[in-house]
C-alpha positions as CSV (number, residue, x, y, z in Angstrom):
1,X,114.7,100.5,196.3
2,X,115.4,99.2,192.5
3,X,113.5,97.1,190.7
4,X,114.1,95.3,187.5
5,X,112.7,98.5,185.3
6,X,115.5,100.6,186.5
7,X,118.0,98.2,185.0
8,X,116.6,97.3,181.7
9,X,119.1,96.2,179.2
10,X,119.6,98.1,175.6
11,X,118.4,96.1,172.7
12,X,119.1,98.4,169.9
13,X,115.8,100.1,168.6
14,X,112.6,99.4,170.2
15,X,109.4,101.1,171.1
16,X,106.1,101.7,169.6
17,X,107.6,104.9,168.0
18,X,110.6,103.8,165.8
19,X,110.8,100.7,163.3
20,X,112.7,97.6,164.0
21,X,116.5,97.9,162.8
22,X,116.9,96.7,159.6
23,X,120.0,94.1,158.8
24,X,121.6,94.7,155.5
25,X,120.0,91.4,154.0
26,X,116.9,93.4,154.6
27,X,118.0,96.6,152.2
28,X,119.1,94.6,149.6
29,X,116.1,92.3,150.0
30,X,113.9,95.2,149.1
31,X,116.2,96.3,146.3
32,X,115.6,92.9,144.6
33,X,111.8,93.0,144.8
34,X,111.8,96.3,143.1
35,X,114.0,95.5,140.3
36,X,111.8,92.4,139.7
37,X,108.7,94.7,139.8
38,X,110.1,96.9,137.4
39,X,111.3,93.9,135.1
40,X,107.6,92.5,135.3
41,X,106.0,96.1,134.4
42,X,108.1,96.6,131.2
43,X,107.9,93.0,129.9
44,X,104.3,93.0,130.3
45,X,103.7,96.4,129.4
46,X,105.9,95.7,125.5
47,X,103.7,92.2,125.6
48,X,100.1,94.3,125.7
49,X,102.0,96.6,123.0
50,X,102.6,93.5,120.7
51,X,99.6,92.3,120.9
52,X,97.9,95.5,120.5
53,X,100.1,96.0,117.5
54,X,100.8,99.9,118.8
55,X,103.6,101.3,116.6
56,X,103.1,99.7,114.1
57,X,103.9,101.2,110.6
58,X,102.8,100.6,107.5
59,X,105.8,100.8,105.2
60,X,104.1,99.8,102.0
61,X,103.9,101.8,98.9
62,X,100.1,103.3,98.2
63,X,99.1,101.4,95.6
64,X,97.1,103.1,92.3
65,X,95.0,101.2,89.8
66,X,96.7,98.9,87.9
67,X,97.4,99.5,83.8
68,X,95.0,99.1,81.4
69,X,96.8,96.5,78.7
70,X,94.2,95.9,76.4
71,X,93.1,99.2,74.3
72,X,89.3,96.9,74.1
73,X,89.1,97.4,77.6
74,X,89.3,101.7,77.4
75,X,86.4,103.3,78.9
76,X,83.8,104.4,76.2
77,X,85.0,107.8,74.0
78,X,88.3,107.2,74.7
79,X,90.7,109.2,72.6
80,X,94.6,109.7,72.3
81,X,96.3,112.7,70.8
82,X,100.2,112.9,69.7
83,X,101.7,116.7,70.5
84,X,105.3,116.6,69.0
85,X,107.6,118.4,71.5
86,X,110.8,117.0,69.8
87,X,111.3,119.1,67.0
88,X,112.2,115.7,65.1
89,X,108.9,114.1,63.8
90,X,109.2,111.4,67.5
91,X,105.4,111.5,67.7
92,X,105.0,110.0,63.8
93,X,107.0,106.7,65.5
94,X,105.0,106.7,68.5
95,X,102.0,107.0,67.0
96,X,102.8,104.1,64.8
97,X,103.6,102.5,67.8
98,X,100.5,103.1,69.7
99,X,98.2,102.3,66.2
100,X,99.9,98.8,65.7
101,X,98.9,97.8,69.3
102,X,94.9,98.8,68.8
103,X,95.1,101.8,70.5
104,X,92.6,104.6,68.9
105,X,95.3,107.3,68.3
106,X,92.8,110.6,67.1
107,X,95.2,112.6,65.8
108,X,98.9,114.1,65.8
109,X,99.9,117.7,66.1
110,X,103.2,119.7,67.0
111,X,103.1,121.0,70.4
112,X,103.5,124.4,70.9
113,X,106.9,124.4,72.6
114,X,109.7,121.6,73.0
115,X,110.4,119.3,75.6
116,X,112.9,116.8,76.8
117,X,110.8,114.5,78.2
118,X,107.4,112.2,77.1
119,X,104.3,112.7,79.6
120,X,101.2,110.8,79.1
121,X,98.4,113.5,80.2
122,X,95.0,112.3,81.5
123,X,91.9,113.8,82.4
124,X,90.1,112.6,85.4
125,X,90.5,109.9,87.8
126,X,88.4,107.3,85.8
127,X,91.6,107.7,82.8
128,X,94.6,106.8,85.2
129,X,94.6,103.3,84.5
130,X,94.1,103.9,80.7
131,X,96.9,106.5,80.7
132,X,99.5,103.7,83.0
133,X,98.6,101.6,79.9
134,X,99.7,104.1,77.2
135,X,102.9,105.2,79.4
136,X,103.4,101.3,79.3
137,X,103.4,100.5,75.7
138,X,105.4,103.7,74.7
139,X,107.7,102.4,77.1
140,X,107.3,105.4,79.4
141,X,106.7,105.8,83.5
142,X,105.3,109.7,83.2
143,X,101.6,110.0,83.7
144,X,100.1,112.9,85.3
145,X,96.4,114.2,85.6
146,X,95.2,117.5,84.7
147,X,92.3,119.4,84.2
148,X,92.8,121.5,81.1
149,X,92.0,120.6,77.9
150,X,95.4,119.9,76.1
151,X,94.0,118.6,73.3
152,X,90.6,117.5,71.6
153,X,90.9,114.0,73.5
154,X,91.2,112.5,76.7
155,X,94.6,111.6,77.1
156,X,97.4,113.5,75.5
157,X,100.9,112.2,74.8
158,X,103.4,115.0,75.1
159,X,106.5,113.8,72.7
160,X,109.7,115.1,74.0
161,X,113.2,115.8,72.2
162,X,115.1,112.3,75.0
163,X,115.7,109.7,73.1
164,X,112.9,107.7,71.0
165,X,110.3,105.8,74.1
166,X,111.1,102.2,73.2
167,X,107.6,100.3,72.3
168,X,106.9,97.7,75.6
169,X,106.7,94.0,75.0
170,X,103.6,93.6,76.4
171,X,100.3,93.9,73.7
């Protein structure tokens, strides 16, 4: 004798021990939710990074002391010396130069050897601004610190053969 187990219709998939068949609504379904997670990750994720400021770069030139204008405002003992690398007499100019603007020029002496270029020389940290403001009225932009002795002062002017420094227009 049958009952109504023997003649059980097929429905496609069933049983404790397989999933449910999907549709293809289902698939793509699925596919939509996980593009939209991903979406919401990486917007959030650059918004924390913008707010953090991470990756951020600070493009900005260092900045050094600014330029000592005003010869009154030299720290105490100051003292400029003239070496004339030119082979022409330049330093005679630029000393006049420095003199006329209240600078206290010590002294002016040929250099041992020529150069092409002027270099205002200073020693110690403490002289940078000073020196800036002797590069600026000789109408030069070489500075550079050292720690020899150049001369008997604190900042040396090396005179070079270029053409003349023009006198800034600033006091």
């Amino acid at each position: 004798m049958t009952d109504r187990f023997d003649d059980a219709p097929r429905m496609g998939r069933v049983g404790v021990h397989r999933s449910t068949e999907r549709t293809w609504w289902r698939w793509w379904m699925t596919a939509i939710v996980a593009a939209a997670a991903c979406v919401v990750l990486v917007v959030g994720g650059l918004g924390a990074l913008q707010l953090l400021q991470v990756g951020s770069v600070d493009t900005s030139l260092p900045t050094g002391p600014e330029a000592i204008t005003d010869p009154s405002a030299l720290p105490e003992g100051t003292s400029i010396t003239l070496l004339d690398a030119s082979g022409t007499g330049a330093a005679d100019a630029v000393a006049a130069t420095l003199q006329s603007g209240g600078w206290p020029v010590a002294a002016v002496a040929d250099a041992s050897e020529q150069r092409a270029t002027t270099t205002v020389y200073y020693q110690g940290a403490d002289l940078e601004a000073a020196a800036l403001g002797v590069a600026q009225a000789i109408g030069v932009d070489a500075t550079e610190a050292t720690d020899q002795a150049l001369s008997g002062s604190t900042i040396t002017v090396i005179v070079g053969s270029g053409a003349a420094p023009e006198p800034s227009s600033t006091p």
